[in-house]
C-alpha positions in Angstrom: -33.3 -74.8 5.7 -30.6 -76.1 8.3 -28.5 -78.8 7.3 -30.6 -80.8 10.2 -33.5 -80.3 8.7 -32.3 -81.4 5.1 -31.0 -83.9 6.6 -33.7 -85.1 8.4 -35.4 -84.6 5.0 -33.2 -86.7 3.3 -34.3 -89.5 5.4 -37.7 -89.3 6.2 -37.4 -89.5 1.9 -35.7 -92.6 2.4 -37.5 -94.5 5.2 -40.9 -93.1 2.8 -38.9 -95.6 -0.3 -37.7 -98.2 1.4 -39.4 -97.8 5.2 -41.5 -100.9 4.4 -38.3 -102.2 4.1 -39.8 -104.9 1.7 -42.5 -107.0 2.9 -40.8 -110.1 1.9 -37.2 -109.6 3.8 -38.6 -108.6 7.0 -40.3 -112.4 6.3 -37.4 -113.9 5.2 -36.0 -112.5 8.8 -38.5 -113.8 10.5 -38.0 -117.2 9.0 -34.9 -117.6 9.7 -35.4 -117.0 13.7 -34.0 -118.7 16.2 -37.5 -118.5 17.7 -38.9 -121.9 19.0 -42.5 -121.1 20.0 -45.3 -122.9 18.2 -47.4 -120.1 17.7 -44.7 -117.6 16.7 -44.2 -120.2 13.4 -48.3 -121.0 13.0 -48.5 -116.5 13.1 -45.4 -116.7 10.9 -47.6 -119.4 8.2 -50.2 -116.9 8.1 -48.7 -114.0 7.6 -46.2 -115.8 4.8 -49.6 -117.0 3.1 -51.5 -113.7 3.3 -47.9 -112.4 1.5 -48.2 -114.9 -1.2 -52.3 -113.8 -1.6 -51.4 -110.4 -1.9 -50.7 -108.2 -5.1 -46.8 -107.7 -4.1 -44.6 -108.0 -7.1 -44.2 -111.7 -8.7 -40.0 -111.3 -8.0 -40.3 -110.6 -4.3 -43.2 -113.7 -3.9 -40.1 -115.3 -5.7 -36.8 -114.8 -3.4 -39.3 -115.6 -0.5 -40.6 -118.8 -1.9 -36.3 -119.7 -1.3 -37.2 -119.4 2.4 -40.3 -121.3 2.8 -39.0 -124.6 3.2 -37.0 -123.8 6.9 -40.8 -122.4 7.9 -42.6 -125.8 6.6 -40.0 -127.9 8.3 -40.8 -125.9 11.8 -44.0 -126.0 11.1 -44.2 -129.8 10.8 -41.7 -130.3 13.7 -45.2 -129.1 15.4 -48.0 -131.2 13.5 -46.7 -133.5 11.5 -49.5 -131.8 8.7 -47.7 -129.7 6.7 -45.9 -132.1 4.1 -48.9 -134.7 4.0 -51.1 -131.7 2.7 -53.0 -133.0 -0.8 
């Protein structure tokens, strides 16, 4: 094997471990876009729900949870609905 192709080994191995680069930092990115369009933060509420719904680790739902707050504010900049929730 050429050094290319261990190489190229060595990180198709890597992007296989981390390539889903966590599900909660790529939302965490999200959330802290500059991004002004309503629908871009009403997709972003969705997709941060179905996170929380889903079986990923207790610890990741955790260090998300620290970003939620920027995505309700946005999200009530919009509706006015999201703090008055019961």
């Amino acid at each position: 094997m050429s050094s290319l192709d261990e190489l190229l080994a060595a990180i198709r191995k890597y992007n296989a471990e981390i390539g889903h680069e966590k599900a909660w930092e790529k939302l965490r990115d999200r959330i802290m876009s500059s991004n002004a369009s309503k629908e871009y933060w009403f997709k972003l509420l969705d997709d941060v729900e179905a996170f929380f719904s889903s079986n990923a680790p207790e610890e990741e739902k955790k260090k998300l949870r620290g970003y939620t707050e920027r995505l309700a504010i946005m999200i009530d900049s919009f509706d006015g609905t999201y703090w008055n929730q019961s």
